[in-house]
Phi, psi and omega in degrees: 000316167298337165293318173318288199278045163239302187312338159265347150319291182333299203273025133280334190264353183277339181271346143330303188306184191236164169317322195270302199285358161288328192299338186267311201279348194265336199274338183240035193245004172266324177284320161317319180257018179269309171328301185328291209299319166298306176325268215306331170283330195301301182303308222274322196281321176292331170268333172098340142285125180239122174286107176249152184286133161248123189278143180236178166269112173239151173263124143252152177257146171239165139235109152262166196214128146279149181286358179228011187217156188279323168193106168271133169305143174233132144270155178221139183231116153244134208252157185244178156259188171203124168283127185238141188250162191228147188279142161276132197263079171000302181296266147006248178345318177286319190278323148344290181318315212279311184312324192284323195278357150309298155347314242261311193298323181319278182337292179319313193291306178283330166308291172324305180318325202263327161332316176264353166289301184284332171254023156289293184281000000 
């Protein structure tokens, strides 16, 4: 329920934007996440450690009340995360790094080209 009213949050404020900053935010939304991507190995090489979300199984206890009995137990089964960390393959990981920021200068250049396309127009 809750993805419901966020995913409609979203598309009320992207319909807020005006044409040109979607046409800039849609022209730059590769290279943000090329950034991302670059940050999180960068951090993962510095800690030495890479954080993955792992989904578990959780149990909550409840009290529910029924009409003919004074208080009854409730299980509810839900599934959660956990952050877990996985070791990093030092060698691997650097060479990752160098691909990405390598990636990153082209992507700037044609991002920037579309970027000045949408406020060309």
């Amino acid at each position: 329920m809750r993805v419901a009213g966020l995913i409609a949050l979203l598309a009320v404020l992207a319909a807020c934007a005006s044409p040109q900053q979607a046409c800039v935010r849609a022209a730059q939304a590769e290279l943000v996440e090329l950034d991302r991507q670059i940050a999180e190995s960068e951090a993962a090489l510095a800690r030495g450690y890479r954080l993955i979300q792992a989904t578990e199984p959780r149990t909550t206890l409840h009290i529910c009340a029924w009409p003919r009995e004074p208080v009854l137990f409730c299980t509810h089964h839900t599934p959660g995360t956990r952050a877990q960390r996985e070791i990093v393959n030092v060698p691997a990981e650097q060479a990752r790094l160098a691909s990405l920021r390598a990636q990153r200068d082209a992507l700037a250049v044609r991002a920037s080209q579309a970027v000045a396309a949408c406020r060309a127009s």
